[in-house]
Backbone of each chain as ProteinMPNN parsed JSONL, in Angstrom:
{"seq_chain_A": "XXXXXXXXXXXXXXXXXXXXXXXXXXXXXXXXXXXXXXXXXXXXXXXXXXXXXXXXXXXXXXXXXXXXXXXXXXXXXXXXXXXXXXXXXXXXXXXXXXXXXXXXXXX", "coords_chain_A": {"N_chain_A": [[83.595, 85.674, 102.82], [82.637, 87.294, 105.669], [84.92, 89.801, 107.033], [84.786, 91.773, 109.046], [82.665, 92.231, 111.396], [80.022, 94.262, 112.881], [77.627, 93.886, 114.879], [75.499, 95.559, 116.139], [73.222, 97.517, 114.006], [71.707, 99.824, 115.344], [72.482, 101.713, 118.007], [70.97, 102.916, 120.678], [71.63, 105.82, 123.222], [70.526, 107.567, 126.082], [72.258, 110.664, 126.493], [74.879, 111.12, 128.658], [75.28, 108.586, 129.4], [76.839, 105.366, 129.456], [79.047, 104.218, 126.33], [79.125, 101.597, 124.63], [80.296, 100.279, 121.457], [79.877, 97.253, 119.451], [82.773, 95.362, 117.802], [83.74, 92.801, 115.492], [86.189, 91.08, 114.15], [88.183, 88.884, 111.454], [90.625, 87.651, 110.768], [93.782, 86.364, 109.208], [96.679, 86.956, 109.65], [98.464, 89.7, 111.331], [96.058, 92.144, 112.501], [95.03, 95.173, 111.023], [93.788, 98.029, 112.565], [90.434, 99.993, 112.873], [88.41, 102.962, 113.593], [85.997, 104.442, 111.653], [84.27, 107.375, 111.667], [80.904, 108.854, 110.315], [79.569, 111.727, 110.212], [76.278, 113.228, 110.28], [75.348, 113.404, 106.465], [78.12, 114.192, 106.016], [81.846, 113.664, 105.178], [83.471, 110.452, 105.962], [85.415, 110.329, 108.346], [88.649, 109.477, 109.951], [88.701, 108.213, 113.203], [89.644, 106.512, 115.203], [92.769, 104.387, 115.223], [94.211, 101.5, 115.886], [96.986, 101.024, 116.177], [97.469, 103.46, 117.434], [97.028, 103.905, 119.897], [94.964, 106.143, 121.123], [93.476, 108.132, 122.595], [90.402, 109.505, 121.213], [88.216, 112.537, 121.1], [86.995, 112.115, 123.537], [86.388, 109.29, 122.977], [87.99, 105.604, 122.843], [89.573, 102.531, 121.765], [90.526, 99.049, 122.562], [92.601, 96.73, 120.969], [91.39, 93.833, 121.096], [93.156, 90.43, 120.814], [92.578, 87.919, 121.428], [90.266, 87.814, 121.45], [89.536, 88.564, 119.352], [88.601, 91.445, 118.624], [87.954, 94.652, 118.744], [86.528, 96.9, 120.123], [84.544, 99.977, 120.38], [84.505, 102.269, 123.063], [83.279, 104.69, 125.012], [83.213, 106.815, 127.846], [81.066, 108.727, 129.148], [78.633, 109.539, 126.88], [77.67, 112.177, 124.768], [75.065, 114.539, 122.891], [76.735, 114.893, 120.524], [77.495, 113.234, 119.758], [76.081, 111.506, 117.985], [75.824, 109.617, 115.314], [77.09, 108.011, 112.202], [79.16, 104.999, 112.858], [81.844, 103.435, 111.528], [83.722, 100.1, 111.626], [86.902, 99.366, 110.649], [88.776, 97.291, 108.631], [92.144, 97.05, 107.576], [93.867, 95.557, 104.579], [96.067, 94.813, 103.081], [96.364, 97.651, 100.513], [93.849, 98.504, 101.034], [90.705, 99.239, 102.639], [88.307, 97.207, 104.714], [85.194, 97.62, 105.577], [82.956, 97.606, 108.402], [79.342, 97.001, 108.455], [78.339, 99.315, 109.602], [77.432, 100.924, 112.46], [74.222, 102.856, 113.725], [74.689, 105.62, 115.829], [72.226, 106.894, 118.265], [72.114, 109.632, 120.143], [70.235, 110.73, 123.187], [68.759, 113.783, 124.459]], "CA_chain_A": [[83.38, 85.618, 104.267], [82.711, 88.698, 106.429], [85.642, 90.022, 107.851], [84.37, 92.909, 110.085], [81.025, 92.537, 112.337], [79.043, 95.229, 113.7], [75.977, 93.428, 115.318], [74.544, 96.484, 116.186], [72.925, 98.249, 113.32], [71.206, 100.87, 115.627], [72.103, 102.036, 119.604], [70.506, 104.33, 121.416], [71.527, 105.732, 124.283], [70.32, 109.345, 126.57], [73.465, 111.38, 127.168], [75.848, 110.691, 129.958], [75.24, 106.992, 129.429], [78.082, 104.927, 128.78], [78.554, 103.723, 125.081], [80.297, 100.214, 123.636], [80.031, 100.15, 119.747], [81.137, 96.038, 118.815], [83.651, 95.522, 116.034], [84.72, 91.529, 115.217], [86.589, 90.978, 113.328], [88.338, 87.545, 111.142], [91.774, 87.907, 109.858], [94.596, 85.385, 109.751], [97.757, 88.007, 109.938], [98.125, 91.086, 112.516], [95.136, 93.043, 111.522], [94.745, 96.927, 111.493], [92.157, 98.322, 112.747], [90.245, 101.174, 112.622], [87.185, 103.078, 113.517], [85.605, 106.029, 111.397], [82.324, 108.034, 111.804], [80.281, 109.422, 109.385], [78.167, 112.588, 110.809], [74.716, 113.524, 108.773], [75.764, 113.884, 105.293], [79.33, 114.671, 105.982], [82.23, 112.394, 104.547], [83.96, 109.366, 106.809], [86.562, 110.346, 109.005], [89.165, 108.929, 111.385], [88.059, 108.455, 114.646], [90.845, 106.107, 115.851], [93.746, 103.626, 115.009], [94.468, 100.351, 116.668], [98.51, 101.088, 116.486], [97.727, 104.828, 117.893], [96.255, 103.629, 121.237], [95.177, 107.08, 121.655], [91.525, 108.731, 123.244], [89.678, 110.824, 120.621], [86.608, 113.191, 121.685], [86.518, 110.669, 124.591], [86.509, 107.503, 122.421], [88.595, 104.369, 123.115], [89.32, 101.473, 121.149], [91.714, 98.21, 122.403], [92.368, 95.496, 120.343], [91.693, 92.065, 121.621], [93.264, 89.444, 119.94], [92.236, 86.517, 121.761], [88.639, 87.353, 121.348], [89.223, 89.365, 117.56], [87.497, 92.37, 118.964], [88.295, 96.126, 118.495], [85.4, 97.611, 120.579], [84.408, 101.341, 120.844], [83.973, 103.022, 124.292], [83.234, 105.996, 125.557], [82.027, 106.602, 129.411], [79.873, 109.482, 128.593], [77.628, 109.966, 125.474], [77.194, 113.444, 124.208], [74.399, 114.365, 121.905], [77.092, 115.722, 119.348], [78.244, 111.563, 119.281], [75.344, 110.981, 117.222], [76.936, 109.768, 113.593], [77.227, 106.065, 111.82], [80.294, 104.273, 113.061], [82.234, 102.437, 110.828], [84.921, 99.795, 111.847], [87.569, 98.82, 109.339], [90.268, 96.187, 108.743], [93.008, 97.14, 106.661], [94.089, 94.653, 103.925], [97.153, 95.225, 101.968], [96.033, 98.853, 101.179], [92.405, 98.746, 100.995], [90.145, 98.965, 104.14], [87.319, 96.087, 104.555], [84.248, 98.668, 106.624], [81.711, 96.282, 108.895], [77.925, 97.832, 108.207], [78.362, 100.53, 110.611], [76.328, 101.087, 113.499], [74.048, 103.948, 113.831], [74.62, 105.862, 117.071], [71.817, 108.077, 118.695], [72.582, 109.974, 121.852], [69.643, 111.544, 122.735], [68.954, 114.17, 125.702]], "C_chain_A": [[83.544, 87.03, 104.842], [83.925, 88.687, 106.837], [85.528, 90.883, 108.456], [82.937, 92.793, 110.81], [80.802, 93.355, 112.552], [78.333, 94.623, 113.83], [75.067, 94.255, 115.495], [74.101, 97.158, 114.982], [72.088, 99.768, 113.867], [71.857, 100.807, 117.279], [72.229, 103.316, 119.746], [70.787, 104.442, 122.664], [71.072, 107.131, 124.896], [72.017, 109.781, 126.723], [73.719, 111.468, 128.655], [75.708, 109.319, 130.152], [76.052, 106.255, 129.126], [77.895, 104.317, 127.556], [80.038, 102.731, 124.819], [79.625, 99.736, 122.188], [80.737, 98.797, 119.721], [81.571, 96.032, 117.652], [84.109, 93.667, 116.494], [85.148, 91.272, 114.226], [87.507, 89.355, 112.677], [89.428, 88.19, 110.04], [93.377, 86.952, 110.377], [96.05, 86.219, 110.396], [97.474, 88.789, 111.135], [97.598, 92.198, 111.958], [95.805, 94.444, 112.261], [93.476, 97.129, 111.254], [92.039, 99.631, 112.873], [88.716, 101.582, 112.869], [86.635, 104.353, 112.638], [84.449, 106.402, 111.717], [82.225, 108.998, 110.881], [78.932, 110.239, 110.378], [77.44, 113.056, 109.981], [75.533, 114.224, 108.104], [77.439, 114.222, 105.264], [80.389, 113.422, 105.593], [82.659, 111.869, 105.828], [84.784, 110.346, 107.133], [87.271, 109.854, 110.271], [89.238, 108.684, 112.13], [89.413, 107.484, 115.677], [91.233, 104.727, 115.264], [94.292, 102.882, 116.057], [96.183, 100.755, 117.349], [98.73, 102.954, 117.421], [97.574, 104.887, 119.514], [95.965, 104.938, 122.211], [93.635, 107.444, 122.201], [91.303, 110.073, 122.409], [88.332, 111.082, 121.006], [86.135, 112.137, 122.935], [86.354, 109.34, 124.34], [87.666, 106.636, 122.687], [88.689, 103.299, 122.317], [90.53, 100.206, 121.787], [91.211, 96.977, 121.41], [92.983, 94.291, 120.892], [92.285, 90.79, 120.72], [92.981, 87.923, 119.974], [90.975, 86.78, 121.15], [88.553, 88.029, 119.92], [88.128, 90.275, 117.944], [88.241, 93.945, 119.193], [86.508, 97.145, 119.262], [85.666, 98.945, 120.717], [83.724, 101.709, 121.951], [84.191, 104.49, 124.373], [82.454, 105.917, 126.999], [80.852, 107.032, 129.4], [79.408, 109.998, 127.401], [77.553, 111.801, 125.439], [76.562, 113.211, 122.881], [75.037, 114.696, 120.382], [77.813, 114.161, 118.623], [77.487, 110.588, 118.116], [75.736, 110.928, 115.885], [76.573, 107.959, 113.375], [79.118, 106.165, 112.105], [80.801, 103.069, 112.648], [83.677, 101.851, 111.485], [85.81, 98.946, 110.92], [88.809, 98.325, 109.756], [91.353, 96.698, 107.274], [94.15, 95.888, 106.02], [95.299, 95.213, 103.125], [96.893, 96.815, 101.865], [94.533, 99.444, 101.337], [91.498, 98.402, 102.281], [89.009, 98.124, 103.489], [86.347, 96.755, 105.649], [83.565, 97.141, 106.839], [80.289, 97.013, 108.354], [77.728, 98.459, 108.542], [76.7, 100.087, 111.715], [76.355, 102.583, 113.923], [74.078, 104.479, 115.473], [73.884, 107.14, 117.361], [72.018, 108.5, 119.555], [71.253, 111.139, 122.056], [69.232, 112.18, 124.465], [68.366, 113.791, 126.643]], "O_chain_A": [[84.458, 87.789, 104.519], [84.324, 87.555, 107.111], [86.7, 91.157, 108.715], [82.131, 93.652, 110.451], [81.912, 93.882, 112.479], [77.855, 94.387, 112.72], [73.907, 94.01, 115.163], [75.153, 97.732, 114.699], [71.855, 100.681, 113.075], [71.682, 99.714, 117.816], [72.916, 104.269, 119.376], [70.439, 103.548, 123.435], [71.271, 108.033, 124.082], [72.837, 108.951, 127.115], [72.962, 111.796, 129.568], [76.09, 108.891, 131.241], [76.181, 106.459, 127.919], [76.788, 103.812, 127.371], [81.252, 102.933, 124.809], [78.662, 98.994, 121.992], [81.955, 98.797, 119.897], [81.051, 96.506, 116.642], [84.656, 93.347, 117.55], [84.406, 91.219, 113.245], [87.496, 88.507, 113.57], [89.279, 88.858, 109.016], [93.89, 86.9, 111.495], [96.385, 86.037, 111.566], [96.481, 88.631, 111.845], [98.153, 93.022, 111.231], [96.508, 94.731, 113.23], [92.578, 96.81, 110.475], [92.979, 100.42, 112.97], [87.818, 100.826, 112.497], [86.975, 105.426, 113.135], [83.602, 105.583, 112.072], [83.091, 109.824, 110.593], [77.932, 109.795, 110.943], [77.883, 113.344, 108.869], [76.234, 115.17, 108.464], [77.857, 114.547, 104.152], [79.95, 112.274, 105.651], [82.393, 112.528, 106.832], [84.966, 111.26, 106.328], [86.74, 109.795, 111.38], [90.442, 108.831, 112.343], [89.923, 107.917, 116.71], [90.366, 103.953, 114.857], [94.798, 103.424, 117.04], [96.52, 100.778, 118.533], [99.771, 103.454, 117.85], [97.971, 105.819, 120.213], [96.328, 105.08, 123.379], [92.74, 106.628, 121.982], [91.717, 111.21, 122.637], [87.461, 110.237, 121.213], [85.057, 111.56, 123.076], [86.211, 108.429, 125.155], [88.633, 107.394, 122.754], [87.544, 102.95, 122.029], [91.657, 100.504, 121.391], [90.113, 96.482, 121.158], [94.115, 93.852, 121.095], [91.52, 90.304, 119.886], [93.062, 87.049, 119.111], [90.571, 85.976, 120.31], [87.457, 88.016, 119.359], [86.946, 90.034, 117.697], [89.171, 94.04, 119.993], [85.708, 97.856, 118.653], [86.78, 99.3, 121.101], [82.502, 101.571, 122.0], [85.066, 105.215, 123.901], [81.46, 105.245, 127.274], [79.813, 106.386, 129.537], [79.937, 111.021, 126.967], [77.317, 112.408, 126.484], [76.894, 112.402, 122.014], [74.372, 114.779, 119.349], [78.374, 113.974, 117.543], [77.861, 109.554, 117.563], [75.984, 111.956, 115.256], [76.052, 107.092, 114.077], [79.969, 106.978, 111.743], [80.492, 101.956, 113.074], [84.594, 102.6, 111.824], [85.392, 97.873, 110.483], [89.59, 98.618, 110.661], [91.022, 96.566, 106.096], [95.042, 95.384, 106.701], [95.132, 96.279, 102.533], [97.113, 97.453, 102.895], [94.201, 100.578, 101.682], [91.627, 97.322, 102.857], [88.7, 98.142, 102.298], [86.684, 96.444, 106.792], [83.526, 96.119, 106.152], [80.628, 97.866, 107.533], [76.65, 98.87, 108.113], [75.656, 99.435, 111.691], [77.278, 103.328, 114.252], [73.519, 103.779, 116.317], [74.334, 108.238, 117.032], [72.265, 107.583, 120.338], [71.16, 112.157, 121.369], [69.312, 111.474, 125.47], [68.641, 114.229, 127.76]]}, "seq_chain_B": "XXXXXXXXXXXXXXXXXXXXXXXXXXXXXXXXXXXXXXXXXXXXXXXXXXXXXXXXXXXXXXXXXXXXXXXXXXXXXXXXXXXXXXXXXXXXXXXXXXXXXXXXXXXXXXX", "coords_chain_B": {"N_chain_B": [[91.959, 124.171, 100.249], [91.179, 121.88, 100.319], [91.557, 118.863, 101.049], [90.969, 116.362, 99.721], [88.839, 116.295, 97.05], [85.681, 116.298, 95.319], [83.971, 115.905, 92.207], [80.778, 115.677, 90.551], [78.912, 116.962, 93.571], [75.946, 116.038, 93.341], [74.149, 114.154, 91.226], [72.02, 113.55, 88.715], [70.728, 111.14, 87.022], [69.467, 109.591, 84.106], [68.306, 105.983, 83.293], [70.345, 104.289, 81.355], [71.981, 105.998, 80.848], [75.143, 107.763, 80.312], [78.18, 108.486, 82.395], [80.379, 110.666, 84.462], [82.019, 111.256, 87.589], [84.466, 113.027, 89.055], [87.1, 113.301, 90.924], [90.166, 114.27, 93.279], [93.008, 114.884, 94.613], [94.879, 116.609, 96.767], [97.051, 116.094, 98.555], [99.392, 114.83, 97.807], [99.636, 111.737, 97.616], [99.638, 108.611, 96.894], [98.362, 106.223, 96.474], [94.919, 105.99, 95.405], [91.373, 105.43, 96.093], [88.101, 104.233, 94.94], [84.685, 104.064, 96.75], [81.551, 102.672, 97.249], [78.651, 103.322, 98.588], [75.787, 102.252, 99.663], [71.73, 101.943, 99.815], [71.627, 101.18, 102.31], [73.419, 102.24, 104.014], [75.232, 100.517, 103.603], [79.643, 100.017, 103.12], [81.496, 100.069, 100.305], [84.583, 98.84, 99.249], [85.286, 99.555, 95.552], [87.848, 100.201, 93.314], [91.335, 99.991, 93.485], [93.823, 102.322, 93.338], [97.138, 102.72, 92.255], [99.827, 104.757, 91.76], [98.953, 105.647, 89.188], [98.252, 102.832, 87.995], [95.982, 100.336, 88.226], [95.382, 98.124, 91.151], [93.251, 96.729, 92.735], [90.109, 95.227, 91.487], [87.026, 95.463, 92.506], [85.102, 92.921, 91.869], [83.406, 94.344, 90.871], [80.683, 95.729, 88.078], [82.059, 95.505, 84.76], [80.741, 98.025, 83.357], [81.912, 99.84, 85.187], [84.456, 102.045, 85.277], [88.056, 102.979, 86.707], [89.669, 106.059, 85.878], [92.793, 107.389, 85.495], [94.348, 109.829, 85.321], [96.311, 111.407, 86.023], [98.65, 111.146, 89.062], [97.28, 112.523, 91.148], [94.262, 112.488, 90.482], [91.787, 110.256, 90.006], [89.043, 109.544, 88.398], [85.678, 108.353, 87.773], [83.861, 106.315, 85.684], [80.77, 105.773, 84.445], [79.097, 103.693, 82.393], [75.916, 103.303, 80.704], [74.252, 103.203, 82.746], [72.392, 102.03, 85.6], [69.29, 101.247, 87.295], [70.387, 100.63, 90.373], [72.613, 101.507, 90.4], [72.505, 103.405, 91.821], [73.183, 105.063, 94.472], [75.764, 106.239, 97.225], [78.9, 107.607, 96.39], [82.017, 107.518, 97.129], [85.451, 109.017, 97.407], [88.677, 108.036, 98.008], [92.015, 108.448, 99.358], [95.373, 107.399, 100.095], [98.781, 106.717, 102.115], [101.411, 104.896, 101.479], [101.08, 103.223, 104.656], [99.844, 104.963, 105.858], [96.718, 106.472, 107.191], [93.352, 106.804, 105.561], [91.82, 109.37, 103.443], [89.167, 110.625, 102.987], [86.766, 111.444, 100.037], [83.981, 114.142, 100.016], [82.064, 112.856, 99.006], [79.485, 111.682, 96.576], [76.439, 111.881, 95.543], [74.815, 109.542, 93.701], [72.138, 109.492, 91.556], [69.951, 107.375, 90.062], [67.35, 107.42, 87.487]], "CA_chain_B": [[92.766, 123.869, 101.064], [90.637, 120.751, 100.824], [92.267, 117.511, 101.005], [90.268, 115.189, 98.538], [87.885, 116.819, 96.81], [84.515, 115.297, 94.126], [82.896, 116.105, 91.4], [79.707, 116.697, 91.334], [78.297, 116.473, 94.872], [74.959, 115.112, 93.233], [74.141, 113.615, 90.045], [70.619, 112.717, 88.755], [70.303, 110.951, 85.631], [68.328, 108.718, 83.403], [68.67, 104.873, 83.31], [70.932, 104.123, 80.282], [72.704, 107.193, 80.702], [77.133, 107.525, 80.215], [77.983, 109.789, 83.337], [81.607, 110.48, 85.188], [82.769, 111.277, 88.6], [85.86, 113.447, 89.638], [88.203, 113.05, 91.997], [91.272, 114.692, 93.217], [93.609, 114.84, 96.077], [96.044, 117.592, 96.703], [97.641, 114.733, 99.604], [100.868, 113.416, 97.066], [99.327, 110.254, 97.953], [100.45, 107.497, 95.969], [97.09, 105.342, 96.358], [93.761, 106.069, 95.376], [90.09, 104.791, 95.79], [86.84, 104.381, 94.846], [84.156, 103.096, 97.589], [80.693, 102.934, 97.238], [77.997, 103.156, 100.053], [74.64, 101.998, 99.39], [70.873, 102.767, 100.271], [71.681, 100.535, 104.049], [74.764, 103.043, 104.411], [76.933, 99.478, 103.607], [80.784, 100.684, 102.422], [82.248, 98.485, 100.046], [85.687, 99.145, 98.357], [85.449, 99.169, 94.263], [88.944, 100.279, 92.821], [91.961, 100.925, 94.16], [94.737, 102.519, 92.524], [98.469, 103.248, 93.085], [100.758, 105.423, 90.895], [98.363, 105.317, 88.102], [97.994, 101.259, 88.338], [95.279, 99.92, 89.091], [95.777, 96.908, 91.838], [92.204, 96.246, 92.855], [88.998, 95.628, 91.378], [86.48, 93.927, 93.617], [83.931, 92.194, 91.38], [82.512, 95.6, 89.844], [80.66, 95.81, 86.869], [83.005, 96.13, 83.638], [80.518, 99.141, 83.162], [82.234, 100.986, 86.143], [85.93, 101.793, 84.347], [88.272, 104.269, 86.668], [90.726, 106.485, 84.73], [93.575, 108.12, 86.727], [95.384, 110.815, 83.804], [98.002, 111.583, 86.912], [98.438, 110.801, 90.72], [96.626, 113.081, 91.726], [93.119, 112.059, 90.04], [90.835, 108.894, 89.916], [87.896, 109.639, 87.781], [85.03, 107.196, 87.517], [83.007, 106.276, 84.956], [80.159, 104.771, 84.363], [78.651, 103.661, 81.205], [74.854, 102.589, 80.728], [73.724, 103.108, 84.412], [71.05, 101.154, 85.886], [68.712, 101.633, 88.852], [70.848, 99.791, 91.132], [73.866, 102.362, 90.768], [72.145, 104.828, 92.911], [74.492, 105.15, 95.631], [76.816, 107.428, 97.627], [80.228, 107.23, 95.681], [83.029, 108.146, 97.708], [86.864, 108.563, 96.761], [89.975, 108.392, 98.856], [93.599, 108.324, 99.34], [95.889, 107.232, 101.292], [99.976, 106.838, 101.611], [101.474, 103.403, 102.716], [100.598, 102.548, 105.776], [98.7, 105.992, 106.585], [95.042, 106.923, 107.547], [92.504, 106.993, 104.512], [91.086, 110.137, 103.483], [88.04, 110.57, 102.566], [86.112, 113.079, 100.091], [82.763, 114.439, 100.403], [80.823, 112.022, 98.329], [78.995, 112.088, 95.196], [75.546, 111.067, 95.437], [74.31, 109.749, 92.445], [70.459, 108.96, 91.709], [69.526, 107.126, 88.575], [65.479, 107.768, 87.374]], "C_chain_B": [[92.382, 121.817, 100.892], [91.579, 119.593, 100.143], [91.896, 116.905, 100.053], [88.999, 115.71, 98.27], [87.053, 115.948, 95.356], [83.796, 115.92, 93.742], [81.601, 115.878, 90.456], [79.195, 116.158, 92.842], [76.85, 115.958, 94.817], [74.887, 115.546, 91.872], [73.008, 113.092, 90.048], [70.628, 112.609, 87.438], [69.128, 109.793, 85.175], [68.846, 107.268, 83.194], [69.238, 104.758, 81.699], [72.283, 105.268, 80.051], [74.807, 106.709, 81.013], [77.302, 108.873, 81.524], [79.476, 109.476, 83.855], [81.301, 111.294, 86.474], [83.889, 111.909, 89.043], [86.169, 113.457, 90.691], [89.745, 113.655, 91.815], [91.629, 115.07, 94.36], [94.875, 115.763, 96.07], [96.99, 117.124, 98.296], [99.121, 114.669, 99.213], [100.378, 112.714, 97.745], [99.674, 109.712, 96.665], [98.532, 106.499, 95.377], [95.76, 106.273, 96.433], [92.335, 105.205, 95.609], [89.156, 105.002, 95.668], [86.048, 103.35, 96.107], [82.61, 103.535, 97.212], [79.499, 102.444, 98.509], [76.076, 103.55, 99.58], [73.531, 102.579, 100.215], [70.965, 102.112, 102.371], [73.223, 101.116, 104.497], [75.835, 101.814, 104.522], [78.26, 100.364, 102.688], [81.234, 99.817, 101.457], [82.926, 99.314, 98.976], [85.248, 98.717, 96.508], [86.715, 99.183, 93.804], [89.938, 100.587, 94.271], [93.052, 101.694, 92.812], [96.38, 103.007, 92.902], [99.411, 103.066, 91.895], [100.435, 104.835, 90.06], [97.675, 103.785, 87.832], [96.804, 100.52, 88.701], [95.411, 98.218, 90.234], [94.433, 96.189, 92.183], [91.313, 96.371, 92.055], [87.853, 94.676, 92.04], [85.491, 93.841, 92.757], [82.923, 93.314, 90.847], [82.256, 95.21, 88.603], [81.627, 96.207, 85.746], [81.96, 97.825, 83.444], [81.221, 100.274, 84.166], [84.153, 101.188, 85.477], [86.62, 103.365, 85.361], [89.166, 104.839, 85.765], [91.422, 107.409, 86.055], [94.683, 108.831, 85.637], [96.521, 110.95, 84.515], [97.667, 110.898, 88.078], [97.581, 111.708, 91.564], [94.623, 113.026, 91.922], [92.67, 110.681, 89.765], [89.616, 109.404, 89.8], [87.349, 108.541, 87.776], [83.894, 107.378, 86.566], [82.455, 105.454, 84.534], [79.071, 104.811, 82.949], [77.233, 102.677, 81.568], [74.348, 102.225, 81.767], [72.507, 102.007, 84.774], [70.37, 101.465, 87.135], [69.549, 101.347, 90.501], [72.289, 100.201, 91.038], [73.979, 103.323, 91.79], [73.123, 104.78, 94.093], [75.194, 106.661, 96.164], [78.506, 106.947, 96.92], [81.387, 107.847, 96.585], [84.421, 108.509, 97.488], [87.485, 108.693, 97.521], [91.119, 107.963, 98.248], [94.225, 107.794, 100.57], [97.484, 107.17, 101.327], [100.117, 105.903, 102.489], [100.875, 103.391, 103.417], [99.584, 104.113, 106.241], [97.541, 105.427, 106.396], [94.377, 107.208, 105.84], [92.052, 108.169, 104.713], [90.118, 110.364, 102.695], [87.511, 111.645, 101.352], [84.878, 112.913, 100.237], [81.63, 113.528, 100.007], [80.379, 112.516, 97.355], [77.664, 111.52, 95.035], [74.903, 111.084, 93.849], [72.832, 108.784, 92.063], [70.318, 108.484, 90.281], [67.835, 107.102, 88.751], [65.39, 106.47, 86.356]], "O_chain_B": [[93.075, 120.856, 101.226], [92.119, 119.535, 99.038], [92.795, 116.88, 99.212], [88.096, 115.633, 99.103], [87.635, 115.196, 94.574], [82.964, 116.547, 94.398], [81.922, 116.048, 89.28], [79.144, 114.956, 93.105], [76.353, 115.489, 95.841], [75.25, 116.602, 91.353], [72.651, 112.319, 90.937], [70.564, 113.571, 86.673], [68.195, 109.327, 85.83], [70.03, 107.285, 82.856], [68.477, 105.179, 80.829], [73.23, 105.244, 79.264], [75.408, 105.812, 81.604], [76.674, 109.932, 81.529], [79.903, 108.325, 83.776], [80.311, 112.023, 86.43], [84.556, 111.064, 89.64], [85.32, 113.667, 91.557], [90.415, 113.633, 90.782], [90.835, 115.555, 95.166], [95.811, 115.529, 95.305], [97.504, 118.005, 98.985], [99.997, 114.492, 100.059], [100.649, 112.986, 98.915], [99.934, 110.307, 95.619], [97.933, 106.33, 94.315], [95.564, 107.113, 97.311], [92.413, 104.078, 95.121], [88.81, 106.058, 96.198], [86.485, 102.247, 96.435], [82.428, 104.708, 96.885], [79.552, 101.403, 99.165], [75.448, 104.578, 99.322], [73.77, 103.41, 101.091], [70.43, 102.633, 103.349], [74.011, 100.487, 105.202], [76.885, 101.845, 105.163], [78.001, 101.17, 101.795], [81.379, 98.655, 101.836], [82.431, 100.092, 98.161], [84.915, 97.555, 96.277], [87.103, 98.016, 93.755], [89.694, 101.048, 95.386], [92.921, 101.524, 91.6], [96.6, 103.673, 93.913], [99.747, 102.064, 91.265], [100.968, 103.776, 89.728], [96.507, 103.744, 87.446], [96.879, 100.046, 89.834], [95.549, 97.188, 89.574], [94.432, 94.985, 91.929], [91.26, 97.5, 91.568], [87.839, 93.445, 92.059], [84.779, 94.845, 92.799], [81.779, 93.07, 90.464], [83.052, 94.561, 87.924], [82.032, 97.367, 85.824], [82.676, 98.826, 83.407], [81.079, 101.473, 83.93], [84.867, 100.193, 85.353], [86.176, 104.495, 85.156], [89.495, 104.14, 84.806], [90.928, 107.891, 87.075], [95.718, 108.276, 85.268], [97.624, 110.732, 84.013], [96.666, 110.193, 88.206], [97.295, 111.402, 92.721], [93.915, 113.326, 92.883], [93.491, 109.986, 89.168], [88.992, 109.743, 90.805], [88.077, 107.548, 87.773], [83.12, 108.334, 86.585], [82.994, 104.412, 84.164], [78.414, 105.791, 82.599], [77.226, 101.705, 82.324], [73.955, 101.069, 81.918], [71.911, 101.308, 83.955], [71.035, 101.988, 88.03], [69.205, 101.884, 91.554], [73.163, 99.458, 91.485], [74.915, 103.854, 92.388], [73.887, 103.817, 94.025], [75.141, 107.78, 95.654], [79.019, 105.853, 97.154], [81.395, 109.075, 96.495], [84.636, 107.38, 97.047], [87.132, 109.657, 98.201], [91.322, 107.388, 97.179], [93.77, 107.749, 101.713], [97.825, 107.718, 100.278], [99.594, 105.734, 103.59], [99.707, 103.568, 103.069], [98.629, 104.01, 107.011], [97.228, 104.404, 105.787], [95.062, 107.835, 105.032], [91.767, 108.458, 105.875], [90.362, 110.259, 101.493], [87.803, 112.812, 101.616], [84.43, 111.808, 100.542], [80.526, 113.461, 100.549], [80.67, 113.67, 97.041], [77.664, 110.532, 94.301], [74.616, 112.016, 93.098], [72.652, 107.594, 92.319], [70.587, 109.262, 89.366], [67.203, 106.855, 89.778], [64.307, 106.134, 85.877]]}, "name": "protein", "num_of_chains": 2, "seq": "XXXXXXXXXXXXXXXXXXXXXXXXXXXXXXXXXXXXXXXXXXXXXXXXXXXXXXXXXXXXXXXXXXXXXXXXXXXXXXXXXXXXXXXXXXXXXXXXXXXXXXXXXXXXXXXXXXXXXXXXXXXXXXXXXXXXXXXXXXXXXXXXXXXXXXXXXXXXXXXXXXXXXXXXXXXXXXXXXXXXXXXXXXXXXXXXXXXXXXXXXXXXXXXXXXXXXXXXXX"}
């Protein structure tokens, strides 16, 4: 059974547009969550942590637990936001990625 | 300086072919992994490993075998490739409860 959604596999938006990446997720315990991005060719990295509840490069993430949802916001898009965004559940110590969703930002 | 570093950053061989993978993390991390990320950029965990051990293997081919000589390394290797290995190979680390780190990838093309 899936345990991470992304529905989106592609959004596009122009820059200065607001952006919500979905993440659902299906886990009986108190998940961890997580978002990374992958920019062209470059490896995954960090982008933000459920328990950090912090704002990177302008990104946002809360985690809902009524609705099992870890969404990514940002108000305004910049074209440098363009990357695949992966959101991951951490299992014992191995993360569970959703399919990512590609994000264009374009001028 | 680099955190988790892979060897080679691309790999092109011949179907049938015996080929490895390096990996190595200058972290002290405890846990290692292998992930692989297909031609629809899906991620999907293969090994894990922790202090030499391995704890996971998710439903990988017996041809995919890692080897970890210390903590610091998780080699992978794959015996008798097939078209349908092609992939981005990735490796990380991580320590308890920390952040995963990533390395660069290893793309590897079978002909």
């Amino acid at each position: 059974a899936q345990r991470v959604t992304q529905p989106e596999k592609l959004l596009s938006v122009f820059k200065g547009a607001p952006v919500e990446l979905k993440c659902n997720y299906s886990y009986s315990g108190s998940p961890e969550l997580f978002w990374y991005v992958q920019y062209s060719r470059q490896r995954l990295q960090l982008l933000l942590r459920h328990i950090s509840r912090e704002s990177i490069k302008g990104f946002t993430a809360d985690l809902n637990k009524g609705e099992t949802s870890f969404h990514l916001k940002k108000p305004f898009a910049q074209e440098e936001d363009s990357a695949m965004y992966y959101c991951a559940l951490r299992e014992y110590s191995t993360l569970t990625f959703g399919k990512g969703t590609m994000l264009l930002v374009s001028p | 300086d680099t955190a988790v570093s892979q060897t080679p950053k691309y790999l092109v061989t011949q179907m049938g072919n015996d080929k490895s993978i390096k990996c190595e993390q200058n972290l002290g991390h405890d846990t290692m992994y292998w992930y692989k990320q297909d031609s629809k950029k899906f991620l999907k965990i293969m090994f894990s490993y922790n202090n030499k051990e391995l704890i996971i293997n998710e439903t990988v081919p017996n041809r995919f075998s890692p080897k970890s000589p210390d903590k610091a390394h998780l080699n992978l290797h794959i015996n008798s490739l097939e078209l349908g290995d092609s992939a981005v190979y990735f490796c990380a680390s991580s320590q308890d409860r920390g952040q995963s780190f990533f390395g660069p990838g290893t793309r590897l093309t079978v002909l």
